[in-house]
N, C-alpha and C positions, 0 to 999 in steps of 0.2 A: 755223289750221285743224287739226280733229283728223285725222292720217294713219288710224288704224284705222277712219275714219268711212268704210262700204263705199260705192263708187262705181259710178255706172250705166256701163256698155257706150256704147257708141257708140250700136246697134242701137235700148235703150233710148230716149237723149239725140232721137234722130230721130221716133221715135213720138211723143216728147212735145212736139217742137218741128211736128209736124204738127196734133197736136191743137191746140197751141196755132195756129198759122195758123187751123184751121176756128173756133175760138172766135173772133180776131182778124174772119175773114169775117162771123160769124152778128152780129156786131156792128155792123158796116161797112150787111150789109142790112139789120139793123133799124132804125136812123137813117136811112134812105135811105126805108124803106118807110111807118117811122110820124113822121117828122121829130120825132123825141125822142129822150134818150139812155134805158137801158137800166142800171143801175149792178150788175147781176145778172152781164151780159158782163163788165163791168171785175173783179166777183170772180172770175170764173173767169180772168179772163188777168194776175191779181195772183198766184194760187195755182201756175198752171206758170210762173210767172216765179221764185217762191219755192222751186219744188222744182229748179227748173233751176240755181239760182245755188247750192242747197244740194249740187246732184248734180256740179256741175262748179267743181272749183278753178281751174281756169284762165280761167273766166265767158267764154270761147270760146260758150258755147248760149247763155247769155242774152242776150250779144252780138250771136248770130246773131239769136234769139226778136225783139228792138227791131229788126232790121232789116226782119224778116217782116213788123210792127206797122207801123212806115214807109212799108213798101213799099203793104201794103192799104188802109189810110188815105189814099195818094194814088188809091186805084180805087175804082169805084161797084160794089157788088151789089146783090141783090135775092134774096128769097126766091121761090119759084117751086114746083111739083106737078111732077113727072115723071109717064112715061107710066100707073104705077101707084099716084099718089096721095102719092107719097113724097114728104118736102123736099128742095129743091135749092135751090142758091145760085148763080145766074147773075150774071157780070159784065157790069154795061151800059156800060160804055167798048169790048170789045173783043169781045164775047160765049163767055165761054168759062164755062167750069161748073165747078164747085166742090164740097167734099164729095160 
């Protein structure tokens, strides 16, 4: 590993590992909604797992990122409209909301 290769913040590492979560979500409902995979999701949650593993030498985020992946993968969502026509991602095991 290169040392002078600049390293993200914590603050950073959490944003990305958020995003990545709503990716891992939008994924989770749309296999749920249209019973097909989506290989669009899988690139997006290949590329913050490649910038997480680049960002952190101790792979502490991506370690965490596969556990995020884990965890949603055992729960059902769904895409959903809010009051104002917006997307939303509702969990149907437990109902709670998302992005």
């Amino acid at each position: 590993m290169d040392e002078n290769r600049p390293k993200l913040n914590s603050v950073a590492i959490e944003k990305i590992l958020n995003m990545y979560r709503d990716v891992c979500i939008a994924e989770n409902a749309f296999n749920n909604d249209c019973n097909h995979y989506n290989y669009n999701y899988e690139q997006r949650r290949i590329a913050f797992e490649q910038v997480l593993e680049l960002a952190d030498l101790k792979d502490d985020a991506l370690s965490r990122a596969w556990q995020i992946r884990k965890e949603i993968k055992r729960q059902r969502w769904r895409l959903a409209l809010d009051e104002h026509g917006a997307n939303k991602y509702v969990r149907l095991d437990n109902n709670e909301s998302g992005m």
